[in-house]
GUZA-238586 format. One record per residue: residue number from 0; chain; x, y, z of N, C-alpha, C in turn. Coordinates in steps of 0.2 Angstrom, whole numbers. Last residue first. Layout:
N
  milum  drenke     nu     nv     nw    cau    cav    caw     cu     cv     cw
    NUM       A      X      Y      Z      X      Y      Z      X      Y      Z
...
//
This chain:
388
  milum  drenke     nu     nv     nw    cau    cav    caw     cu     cv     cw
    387       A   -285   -258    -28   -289   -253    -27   -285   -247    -22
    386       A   -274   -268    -27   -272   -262    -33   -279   -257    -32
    385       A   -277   -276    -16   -271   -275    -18   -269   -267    -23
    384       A   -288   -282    -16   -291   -279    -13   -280   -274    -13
    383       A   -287   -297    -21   -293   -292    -23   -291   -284    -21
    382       A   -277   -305    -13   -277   -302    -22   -280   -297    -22
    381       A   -270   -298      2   -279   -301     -2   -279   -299    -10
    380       A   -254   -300      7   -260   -297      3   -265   -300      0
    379       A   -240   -302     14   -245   -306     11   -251   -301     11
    378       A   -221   -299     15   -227   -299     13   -234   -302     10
    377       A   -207   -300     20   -209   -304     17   -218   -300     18
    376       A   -191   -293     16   -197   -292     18   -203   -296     18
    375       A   -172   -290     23   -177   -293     17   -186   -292     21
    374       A   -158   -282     20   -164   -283     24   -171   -283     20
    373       A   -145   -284     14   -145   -280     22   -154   -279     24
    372       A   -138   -295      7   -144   -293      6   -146   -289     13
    371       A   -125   -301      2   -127   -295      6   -134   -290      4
    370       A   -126   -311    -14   -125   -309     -6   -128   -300     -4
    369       A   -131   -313    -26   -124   -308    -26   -123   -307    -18
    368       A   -142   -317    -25   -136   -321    -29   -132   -319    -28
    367       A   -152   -308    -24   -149   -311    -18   -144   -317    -18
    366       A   -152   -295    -35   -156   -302    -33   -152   -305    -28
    365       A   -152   -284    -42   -153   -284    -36   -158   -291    -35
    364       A   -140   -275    -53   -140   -283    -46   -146   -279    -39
    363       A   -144   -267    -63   -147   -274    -60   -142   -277    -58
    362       A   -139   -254    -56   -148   -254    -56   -148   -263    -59
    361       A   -124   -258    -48   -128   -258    -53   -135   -258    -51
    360       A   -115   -260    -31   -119   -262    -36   -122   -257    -42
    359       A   -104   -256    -21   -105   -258    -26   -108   -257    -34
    358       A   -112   -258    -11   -108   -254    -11   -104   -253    -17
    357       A   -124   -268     -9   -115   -269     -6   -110   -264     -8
    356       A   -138   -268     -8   -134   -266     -9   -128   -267     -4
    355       A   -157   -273     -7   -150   -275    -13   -144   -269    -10
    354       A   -169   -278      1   -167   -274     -2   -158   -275     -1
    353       A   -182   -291     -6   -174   -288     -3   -172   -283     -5
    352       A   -196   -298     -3   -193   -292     -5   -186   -294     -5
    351       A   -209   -310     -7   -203   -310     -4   -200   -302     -6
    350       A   -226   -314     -7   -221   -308    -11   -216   -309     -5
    349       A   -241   -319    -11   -236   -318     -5   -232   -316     -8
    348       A   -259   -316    -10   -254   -318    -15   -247   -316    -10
    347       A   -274   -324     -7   -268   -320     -5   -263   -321    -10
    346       A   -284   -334    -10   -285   -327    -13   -279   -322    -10
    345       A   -274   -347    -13   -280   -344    -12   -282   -336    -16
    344       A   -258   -341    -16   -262   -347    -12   -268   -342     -9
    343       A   -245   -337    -28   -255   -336    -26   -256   -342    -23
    342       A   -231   -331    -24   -235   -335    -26   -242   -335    -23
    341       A   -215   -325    -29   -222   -321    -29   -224   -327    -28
    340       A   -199   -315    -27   -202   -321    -28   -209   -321    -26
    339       A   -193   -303    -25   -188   -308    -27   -194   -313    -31
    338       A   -193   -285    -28   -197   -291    -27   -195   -298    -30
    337       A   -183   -274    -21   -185   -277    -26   -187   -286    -24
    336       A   -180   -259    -14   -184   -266    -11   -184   -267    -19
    335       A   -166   -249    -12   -173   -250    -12   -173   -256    -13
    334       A   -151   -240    -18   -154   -243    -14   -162   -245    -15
    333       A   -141   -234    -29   -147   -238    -32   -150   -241    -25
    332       A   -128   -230    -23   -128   -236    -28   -135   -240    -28
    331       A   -128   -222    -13   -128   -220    -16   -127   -225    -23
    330       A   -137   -225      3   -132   -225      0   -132   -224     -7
    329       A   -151   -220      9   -146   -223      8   -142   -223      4
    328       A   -161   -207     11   -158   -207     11   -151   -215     13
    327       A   -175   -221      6   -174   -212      7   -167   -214     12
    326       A   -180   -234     -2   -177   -232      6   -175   -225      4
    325       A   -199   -235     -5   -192   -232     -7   -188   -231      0
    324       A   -208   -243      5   -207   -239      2   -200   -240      1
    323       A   -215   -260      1   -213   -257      4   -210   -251      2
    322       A   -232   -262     -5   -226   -265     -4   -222   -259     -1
    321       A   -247   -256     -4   -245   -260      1   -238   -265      0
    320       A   -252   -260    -23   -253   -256    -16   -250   -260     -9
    319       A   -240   -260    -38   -244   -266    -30   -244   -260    -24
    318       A   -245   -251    -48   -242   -252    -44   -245   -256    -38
    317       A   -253   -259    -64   -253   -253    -61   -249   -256    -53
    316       A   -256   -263    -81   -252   -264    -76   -252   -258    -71
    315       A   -265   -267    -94   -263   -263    -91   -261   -265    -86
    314       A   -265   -282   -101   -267   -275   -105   -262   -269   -102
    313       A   -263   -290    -94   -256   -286    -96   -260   -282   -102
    312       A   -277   -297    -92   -270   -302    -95   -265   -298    -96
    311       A   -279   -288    -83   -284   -288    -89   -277   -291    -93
    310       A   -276   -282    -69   -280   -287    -68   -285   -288    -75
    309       A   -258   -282    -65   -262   -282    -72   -269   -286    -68
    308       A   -246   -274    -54   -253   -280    -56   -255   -277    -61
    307       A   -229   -274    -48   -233   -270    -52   -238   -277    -54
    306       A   -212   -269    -37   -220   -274    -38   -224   -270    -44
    305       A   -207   -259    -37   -204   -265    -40   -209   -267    -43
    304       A   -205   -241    -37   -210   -245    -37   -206   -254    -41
    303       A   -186   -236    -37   -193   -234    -35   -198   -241    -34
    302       A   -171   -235    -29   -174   -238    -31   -181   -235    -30
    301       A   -161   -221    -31   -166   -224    -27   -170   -226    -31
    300       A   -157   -213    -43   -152   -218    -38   -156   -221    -35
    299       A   -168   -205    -49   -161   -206    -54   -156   -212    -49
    298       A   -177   -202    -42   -170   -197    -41   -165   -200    -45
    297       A   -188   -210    -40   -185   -205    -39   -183   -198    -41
    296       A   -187   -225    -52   -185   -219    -49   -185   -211    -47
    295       A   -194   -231    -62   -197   -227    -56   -195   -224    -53
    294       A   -184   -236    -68   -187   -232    -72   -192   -226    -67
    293       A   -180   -246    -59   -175   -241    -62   -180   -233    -64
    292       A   -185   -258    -52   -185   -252    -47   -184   -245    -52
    291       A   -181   -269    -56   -179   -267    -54   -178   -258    -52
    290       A   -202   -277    -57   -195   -275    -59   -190   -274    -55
    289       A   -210   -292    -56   -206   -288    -52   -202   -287    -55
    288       A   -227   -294    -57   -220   -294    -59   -220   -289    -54
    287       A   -244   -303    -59   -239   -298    -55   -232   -300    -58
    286       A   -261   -303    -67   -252   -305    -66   -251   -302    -61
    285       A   -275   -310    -67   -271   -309    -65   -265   -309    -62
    284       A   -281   -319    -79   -282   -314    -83   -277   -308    -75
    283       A   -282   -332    -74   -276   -328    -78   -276   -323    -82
    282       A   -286   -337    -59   -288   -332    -64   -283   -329    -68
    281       A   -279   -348    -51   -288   -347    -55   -289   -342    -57
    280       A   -268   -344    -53   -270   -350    -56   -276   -351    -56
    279       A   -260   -330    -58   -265   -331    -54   -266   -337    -57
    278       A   -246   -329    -62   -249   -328    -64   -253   -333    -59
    277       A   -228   -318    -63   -233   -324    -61   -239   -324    -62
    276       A   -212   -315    -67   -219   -315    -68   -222   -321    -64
    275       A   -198   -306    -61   -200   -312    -60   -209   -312    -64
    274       A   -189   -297    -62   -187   -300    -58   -190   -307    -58
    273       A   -184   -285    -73   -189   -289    -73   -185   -295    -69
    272       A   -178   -270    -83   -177   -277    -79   -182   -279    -75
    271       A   -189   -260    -90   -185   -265    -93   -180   -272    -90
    270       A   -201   -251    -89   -197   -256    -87   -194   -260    -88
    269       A   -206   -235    -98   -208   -244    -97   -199   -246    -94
    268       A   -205   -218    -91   -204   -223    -96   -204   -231    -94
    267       A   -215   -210    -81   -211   -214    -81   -210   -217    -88
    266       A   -232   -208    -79   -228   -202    -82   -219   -204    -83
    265       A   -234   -221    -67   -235   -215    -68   -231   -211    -73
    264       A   -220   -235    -73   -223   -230    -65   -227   -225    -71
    263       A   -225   -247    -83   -223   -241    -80   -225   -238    -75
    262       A   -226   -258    -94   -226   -261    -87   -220   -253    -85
    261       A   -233   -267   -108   -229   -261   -106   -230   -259    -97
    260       A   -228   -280   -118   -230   -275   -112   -227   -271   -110
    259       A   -223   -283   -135   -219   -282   -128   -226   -278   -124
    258       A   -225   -300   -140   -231   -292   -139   -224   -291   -133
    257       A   -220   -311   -152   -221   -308   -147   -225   -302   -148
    256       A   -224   -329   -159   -224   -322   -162   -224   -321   -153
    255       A   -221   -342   -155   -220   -340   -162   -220   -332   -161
    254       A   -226   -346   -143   -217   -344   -143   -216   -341   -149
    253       A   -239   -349   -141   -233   -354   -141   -225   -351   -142
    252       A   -247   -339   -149   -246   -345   -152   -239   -349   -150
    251       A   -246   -329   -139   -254   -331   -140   -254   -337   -142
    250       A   -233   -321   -129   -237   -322   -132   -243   -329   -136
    249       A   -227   -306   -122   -232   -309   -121   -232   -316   -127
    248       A   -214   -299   -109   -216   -300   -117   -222   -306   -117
    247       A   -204   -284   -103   -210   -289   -103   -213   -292   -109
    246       A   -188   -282   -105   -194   -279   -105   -199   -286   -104
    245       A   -175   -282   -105   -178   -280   -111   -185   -280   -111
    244       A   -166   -288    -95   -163   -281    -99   -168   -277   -104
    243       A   -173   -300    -90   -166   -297    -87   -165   -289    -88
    242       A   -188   -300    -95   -182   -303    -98   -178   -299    -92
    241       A   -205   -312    -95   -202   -307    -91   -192   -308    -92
    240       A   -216   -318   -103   -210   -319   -102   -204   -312    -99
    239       A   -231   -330   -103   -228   -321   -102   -218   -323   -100
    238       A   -241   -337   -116   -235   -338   -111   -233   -330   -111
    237       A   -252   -348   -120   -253   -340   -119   -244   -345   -114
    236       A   -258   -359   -126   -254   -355   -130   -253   -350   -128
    235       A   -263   -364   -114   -256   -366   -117   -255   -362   -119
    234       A   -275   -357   -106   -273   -359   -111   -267   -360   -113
    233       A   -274   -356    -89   -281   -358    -93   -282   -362   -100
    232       A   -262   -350    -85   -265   -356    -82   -271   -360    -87
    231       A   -249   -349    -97   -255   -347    -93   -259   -354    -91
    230       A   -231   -352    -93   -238   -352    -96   -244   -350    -94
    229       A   -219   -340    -87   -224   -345    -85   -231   -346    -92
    228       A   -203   -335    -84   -205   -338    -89   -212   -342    -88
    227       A   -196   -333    -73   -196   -328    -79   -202   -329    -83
    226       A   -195   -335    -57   -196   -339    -65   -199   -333    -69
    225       A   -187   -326    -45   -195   -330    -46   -192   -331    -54
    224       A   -170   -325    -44   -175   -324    -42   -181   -328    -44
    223       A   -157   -328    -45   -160   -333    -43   -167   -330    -40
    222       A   -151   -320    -56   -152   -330    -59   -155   -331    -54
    221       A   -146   -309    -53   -152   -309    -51   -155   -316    -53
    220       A   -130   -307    -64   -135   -305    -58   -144   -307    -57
    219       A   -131   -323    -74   -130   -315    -72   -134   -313    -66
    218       A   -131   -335    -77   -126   -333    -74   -123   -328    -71
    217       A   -140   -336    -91   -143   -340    -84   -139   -338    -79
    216       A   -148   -325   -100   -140   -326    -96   -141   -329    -88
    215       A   -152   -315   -113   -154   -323   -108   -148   -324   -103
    214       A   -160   -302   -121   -156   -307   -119   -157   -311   -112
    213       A   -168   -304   -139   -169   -301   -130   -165   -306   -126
    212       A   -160   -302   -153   -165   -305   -149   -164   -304   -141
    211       A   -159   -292   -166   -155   -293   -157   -161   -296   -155
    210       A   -162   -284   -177   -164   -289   -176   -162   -292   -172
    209       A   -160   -270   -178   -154   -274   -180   -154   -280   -181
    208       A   -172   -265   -170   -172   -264   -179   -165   -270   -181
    207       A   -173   -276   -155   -170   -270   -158   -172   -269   -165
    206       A   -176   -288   -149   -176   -283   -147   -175   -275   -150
    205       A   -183   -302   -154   -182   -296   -157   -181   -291   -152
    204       A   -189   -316   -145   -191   -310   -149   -187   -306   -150
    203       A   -181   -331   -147   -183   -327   -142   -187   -320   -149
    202       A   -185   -345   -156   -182   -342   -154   -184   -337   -151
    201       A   -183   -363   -150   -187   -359   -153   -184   -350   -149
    200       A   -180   -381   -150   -176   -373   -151   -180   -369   -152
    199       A   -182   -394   -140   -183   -392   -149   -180   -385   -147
    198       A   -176   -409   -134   -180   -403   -136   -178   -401   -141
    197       A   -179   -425   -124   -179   -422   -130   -182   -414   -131
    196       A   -183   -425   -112   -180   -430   -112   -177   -426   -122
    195       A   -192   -415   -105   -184   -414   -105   -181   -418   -109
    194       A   -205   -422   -105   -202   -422    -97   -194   -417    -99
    193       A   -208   -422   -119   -207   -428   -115   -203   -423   -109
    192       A   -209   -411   -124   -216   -413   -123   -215   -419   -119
    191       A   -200   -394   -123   -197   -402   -123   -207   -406   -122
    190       A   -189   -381   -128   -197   -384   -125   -196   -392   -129
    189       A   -178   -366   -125   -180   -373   -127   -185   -376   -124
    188       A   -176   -352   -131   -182   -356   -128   -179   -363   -131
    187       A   -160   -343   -131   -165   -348   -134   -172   -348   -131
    186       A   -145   -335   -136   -151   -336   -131   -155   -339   -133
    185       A   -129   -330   -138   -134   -337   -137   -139   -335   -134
    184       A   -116   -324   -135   -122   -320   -136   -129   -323   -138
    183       A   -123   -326   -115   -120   -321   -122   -115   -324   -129
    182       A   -132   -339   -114   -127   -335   -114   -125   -330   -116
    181       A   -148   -348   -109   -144   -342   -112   -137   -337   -112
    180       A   -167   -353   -108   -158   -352   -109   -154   -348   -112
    179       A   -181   -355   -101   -177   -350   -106   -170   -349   -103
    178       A   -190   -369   -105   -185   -366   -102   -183   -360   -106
    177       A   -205   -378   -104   -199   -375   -108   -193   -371   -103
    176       A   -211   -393   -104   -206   -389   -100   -202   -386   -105
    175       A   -224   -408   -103   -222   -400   -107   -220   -396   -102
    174       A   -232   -415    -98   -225   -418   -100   -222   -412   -102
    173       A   -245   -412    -94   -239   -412    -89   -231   -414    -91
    172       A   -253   -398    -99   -247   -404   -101   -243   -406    -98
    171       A   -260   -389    -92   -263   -394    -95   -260   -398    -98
    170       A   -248   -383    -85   -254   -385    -81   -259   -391    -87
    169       A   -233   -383    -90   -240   -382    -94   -243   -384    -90
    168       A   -218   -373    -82   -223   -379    -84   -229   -378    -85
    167       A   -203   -364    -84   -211   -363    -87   -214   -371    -88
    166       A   -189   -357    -79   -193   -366    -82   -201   -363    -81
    165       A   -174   -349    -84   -181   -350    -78   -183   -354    -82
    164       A   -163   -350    -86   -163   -344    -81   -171   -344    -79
    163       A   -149   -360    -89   -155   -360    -88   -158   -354    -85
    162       A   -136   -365    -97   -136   -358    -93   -144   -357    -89
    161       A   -134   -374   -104   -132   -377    -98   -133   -370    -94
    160       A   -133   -368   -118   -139   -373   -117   -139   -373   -109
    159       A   -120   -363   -121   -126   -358   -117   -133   -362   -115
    158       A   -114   -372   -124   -112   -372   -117   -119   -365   -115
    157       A   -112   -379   -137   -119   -377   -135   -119   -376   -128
    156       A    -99   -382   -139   -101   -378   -144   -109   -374   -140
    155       A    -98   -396   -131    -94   -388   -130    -98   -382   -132
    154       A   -116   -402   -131   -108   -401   -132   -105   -395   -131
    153       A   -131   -409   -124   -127   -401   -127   -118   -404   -127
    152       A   -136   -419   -119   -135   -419   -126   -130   -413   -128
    151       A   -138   -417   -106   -133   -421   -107   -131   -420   -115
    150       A   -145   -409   -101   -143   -406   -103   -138   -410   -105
    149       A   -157   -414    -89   -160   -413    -95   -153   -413   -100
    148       A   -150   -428    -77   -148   -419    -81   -152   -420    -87
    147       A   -162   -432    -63   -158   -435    -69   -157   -428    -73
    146       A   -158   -436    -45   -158   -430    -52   -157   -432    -57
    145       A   -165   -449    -35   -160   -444    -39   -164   -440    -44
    144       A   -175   -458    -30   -173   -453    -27   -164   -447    -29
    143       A   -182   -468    -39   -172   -469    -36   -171   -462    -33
    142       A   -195   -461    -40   -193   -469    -39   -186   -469    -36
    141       A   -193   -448    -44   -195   -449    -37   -194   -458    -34
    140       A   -182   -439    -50   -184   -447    -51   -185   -448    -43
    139       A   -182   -422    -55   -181   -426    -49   -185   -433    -52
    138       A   -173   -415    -69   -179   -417    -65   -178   -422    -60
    137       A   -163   -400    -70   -163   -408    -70   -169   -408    -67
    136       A   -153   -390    -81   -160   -392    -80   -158   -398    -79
    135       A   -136   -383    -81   -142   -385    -84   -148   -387    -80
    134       A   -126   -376    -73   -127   -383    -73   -133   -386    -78
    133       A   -125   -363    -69   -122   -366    -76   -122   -373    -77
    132       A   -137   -364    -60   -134   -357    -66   -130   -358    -71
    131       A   -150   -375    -61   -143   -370    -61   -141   -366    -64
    130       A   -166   -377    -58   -163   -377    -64   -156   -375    -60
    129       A   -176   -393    -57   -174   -388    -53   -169   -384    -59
    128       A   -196   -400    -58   -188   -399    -61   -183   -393    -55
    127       A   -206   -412    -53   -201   -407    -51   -194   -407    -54
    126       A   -219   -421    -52   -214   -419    -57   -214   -411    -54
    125       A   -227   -426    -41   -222   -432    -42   -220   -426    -50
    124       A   -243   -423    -46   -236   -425    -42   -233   -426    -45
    123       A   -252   -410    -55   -249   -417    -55   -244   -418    -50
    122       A   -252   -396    -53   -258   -399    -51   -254   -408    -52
    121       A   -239   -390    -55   -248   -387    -52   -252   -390    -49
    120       A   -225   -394    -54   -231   -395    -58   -236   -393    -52
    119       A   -212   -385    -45   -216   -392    -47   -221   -389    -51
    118       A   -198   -380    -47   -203   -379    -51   -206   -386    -50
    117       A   -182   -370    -40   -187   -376    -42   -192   -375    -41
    116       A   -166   -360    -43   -174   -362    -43   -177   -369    -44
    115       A   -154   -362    -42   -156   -356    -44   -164   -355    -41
    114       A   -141   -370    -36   -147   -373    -40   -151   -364    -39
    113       A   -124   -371    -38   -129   -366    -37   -133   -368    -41
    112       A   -110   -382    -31   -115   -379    -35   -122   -373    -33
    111       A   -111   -391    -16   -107   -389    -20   -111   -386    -25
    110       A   -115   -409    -11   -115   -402     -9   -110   -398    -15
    109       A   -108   -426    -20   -112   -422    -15   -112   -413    -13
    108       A   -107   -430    -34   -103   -425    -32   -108   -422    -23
    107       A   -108   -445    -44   -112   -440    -38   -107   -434    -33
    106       A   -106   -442    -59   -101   -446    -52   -106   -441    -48
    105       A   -112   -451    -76   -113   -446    -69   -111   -448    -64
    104       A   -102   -454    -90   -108   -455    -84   -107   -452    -78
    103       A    -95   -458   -105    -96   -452    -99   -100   -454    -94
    102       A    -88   -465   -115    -95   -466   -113    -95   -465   -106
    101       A    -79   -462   -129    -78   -463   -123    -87   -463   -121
    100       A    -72   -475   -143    -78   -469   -140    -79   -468   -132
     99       A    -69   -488   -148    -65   -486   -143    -66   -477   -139
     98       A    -76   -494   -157    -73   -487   -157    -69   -485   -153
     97       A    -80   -505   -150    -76   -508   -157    -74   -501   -156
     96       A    -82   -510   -133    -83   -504   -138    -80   -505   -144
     95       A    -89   -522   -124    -81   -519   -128    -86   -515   -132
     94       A    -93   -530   -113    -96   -523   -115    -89   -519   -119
     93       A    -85   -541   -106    -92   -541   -109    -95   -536   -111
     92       A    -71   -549   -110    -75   -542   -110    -79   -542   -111
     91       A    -64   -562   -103    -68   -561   -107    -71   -554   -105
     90       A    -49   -570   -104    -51   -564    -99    -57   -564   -104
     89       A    -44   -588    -96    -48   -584   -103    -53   -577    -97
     88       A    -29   -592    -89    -36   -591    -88    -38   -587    -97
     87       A    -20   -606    -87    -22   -602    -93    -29   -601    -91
     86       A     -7   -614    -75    -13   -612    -78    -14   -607    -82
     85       A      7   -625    -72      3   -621    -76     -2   -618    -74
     84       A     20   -629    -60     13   -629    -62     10   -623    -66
     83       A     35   -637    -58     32   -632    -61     22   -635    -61
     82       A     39   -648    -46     37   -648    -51     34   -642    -55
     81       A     55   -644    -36     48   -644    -40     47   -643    -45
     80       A     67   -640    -36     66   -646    -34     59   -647    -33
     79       A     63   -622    -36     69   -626    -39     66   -635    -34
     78       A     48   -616    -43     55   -618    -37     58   -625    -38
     77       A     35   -608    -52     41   -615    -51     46   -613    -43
     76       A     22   -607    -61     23   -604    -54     27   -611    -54
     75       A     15   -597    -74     19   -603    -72     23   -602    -63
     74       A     -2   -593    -81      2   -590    -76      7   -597    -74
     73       A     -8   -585    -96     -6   -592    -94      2   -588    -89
     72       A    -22   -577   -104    -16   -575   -100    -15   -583    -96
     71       A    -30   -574   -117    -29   -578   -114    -22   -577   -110
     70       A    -43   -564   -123    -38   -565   -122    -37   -572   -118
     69       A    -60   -554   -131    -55   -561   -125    -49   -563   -126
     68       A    -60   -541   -137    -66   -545   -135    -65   -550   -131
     67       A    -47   -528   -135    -50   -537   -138    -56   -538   -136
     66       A    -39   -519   -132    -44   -520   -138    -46   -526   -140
     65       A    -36   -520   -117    -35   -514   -121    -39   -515   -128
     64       A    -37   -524   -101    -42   -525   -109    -39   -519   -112
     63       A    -27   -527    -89    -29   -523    -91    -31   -524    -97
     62       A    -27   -537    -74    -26   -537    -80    -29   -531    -81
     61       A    -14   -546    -62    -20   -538    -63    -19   -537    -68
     60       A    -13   -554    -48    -13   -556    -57    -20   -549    -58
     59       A     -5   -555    -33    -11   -552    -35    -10   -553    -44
     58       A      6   -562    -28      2   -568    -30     -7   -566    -32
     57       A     16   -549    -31     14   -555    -26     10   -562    -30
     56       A     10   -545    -46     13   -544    -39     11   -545    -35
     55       A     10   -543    -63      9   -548    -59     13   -547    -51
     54       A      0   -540    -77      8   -538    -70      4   -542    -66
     53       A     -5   -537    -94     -1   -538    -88      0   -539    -83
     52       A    -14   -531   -104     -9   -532   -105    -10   -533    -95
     51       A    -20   -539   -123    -21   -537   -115    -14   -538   -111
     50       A    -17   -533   -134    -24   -535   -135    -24   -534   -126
     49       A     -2   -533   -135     -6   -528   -138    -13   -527   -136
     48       A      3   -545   -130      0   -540   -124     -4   -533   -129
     47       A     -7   -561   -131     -6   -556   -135     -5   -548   -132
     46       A     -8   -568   -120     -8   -571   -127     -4   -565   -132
     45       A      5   -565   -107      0   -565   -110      0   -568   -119
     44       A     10   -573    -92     12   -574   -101      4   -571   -103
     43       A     19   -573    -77     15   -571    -80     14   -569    -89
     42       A     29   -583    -63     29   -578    -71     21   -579    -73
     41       A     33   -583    -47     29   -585    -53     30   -580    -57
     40       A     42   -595    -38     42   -588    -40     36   -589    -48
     39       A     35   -600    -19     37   -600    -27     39   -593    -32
     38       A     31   -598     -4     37   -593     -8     40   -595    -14
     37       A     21   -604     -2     20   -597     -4     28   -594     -7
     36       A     19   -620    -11     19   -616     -5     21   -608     -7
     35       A      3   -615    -17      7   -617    -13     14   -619    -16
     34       A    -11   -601    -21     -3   -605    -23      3   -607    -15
     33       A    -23   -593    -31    -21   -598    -24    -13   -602    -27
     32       A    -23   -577    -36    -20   -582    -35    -21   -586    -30
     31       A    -34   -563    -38    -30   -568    -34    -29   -575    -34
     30       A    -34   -552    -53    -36   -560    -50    -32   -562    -43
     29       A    -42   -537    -56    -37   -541    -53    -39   -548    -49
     28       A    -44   -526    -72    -46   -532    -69    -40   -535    -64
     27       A    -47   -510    -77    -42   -516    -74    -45   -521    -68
     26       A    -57   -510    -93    -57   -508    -84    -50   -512    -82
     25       A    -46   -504   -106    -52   -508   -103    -51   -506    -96
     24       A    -44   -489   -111    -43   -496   -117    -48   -501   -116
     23       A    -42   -479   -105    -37   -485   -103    -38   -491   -110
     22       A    -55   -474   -106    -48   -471   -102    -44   -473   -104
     21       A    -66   -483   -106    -63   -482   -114    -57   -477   -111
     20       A    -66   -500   -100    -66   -492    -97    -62   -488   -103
     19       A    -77   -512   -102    -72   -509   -105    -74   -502   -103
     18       A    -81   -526    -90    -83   -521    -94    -77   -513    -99
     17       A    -77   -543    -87    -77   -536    -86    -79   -531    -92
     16       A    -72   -557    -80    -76   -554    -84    -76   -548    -83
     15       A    -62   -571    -77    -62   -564    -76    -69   -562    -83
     14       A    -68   -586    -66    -67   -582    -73    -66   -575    -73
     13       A    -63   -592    -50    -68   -590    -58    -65   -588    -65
     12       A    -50   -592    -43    -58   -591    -43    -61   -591    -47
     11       A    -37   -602    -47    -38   -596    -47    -48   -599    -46
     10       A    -19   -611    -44    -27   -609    -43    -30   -605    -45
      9       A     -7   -621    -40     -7   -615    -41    -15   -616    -45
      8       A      5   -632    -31     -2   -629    -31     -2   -623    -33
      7       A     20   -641    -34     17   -634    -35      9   -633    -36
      6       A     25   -657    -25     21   -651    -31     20   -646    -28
      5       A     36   -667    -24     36   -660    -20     31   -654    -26
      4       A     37   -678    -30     32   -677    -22     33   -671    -22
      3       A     47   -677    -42     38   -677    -42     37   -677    -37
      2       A     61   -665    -39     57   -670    -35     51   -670    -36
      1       A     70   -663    -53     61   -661    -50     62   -668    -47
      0       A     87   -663    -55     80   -666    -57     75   -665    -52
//
């Protein structure tokens, strides 16, 4: 017979509340027990284990939510010549999913990955996007000092969305961001009016009779040169778009219709890989690009003229006076200077070079993606006084 003076204390803190981990069914929840004296043995009884389920160690009571909204778990703690003690805690889910759908969210991964490029706005603060190679597009949250991913909506199926290969911002919309994305055989523009937050698809130009659109490939040699893709300073509807493999392309109505440029050495056929466009932000009527040297070639191996200026919107294009010469006698896989990166402060415009080779390479690797860049250049010239 239970000695009634010898009771059992048995207790708990609060309530349990929690949110649903769709992993598992629910988050796992853990209660500690208060219970005298310590060496009782306790049992643990759910309402229903389908609905929640369990375990009990030590005097830790660790629940799991698998498909209920609340449940009820009833803990009995006895020893012999005492009086058993009950309790019945109520588990309540605050955030239950009826579909039991999973609901992803972002783990901060510190260091690691390859950011390609970033783009502030011209004239507005405070909006900076950055792109990856195979990460997609984020813009900076100057308030919480994070990255939010433009790229969340893309699924399997849309993995070429997450390839980004340059970002174009609208000096007169600051909410407008297009990007040009792209895998094989996928390529797109996509353009967003809120910040990224939602976009549209629009397609690239025609490269061929077969109807092949110009290709995009956020992942391929040279992803981490100058932006490909820039609006015009003056007017929206003008945007230049310099491609990987396909040439220079213009056009008037926002992305609808194209004009390929023509962009050649002297007596040379048109250029076809393309490092970077840029465009004068008080005069858009002056470009610069940077090819990959091919067409201008020498000799068929040596890289020739990269840099090249239009000062009539890309009517005409003629070679940047004052960049570096052809390397003579190197190595025999295409050596010479190709122009990484371009920007106009003031009346100077500034130019990064590299010259590209590992023994290896292709007429297009010559971006500084692929390492061993055996000697870079940096250059600064008076707009004006460049193509005379």
């Amino acid at each position: 017979m239970n000695n009634p003076g010898n009771s059992i204390h048995l207790s708990h803190i609060g309530s349990v509340k929690g949110r649903m981990l769709e992993s598992v069914g629910g988050e796992t929840q853990t209660l500690a027990l208060k219970v005298s004296p310590v060496d009782v043995k306790l049992e643990v009884y759910s309402s229903d284990s389908s609905i929640l389920k369990v375990s009990l160690k030590g005097n830790v009571l660790t629940l799991i939510p698998v498909n209920a909204h609340s449940a009820t778990v009833t803990v009995t703690a006895s020893k012999g010549g005492c009086r058993p003690a009950t309790e019945t805690f109520n588990v309540e889910i605050s955030n239950y999913i009826e579909n039991g759908s999973y609901n992803y969210k972002h783990i901060p991964i510190p260091g690691g990955g390859f950011v390609t490029g970033f783009v502030f706005h011209p004239t507005v603060p405070n909006i900076l996007y950055c792109r990856t190679d195979i990460g997609g597009n984020y813009r900076y949250d100057f308030e919480n000092n994070s990255w939010i991913s433009l790229i969340d909506h893309a699924i399997d199926t849309e993995r070429w969305e997450t390839f980004p290969l340059s970002i174009a911002l609208d000096k007169q919309n600051p909410s407008f961001i297009y990007s040009m994305v792209g895998e094989y055989p996928t390529h797109k523009i996509t353009f967003s009016e809120d910040y990224g937050e939602h976009v549209t698809y629009l397609d690239l130009p025609k490269r061929d009779l077969e109807g092949n659109s110009v290709r995009v490939h956020g992942n391929a040699p040279g992803r981490s040169t100058g932006e490909r893709l820039v609006v015009d300073s003056k007017d929206s509807s003008v945007l230049y778009m310099a491609t990987m493999e396909d040439g220079l392309w213009k056009t008037t109505d926002r992305c609808n219709t194209w004009t390929r440029l023509n962009v050649a050495f002297p007596g040379k056929e048109a250029e076809n890989c393309f490092a970077f466009v840029e465009i004068d932000p008080c005069d858009s009527n002056f470009i610069v690009v940077a090819t990959n040297g091919q067409r201008g070639s020498p000799d068929n191996n040596i890289r020739g003229a990269s840099v090249y200026v239009s000062m009539d919107a890309g009517e005409t294009f003629n070679v940047l006076k004052g960049a570096p010469a052809p390397v003579i006698g190197g190595s025999s896989d295409h050596p010479g200077y190709v122009g990484q990166r371009a920007v106009f402060i003031d009346k100077y415009l500034y130019i990064t070079y590299s010259a590209y080779n590992v023994g290896w390479s292709n007429w297009i690797s010559y971006g500084c993606d692929l390492g061993m860049c055996y000697d870079e250049q940096f250059i600064a010239l008076k707009w004006m006084e460049m193509v005379k």
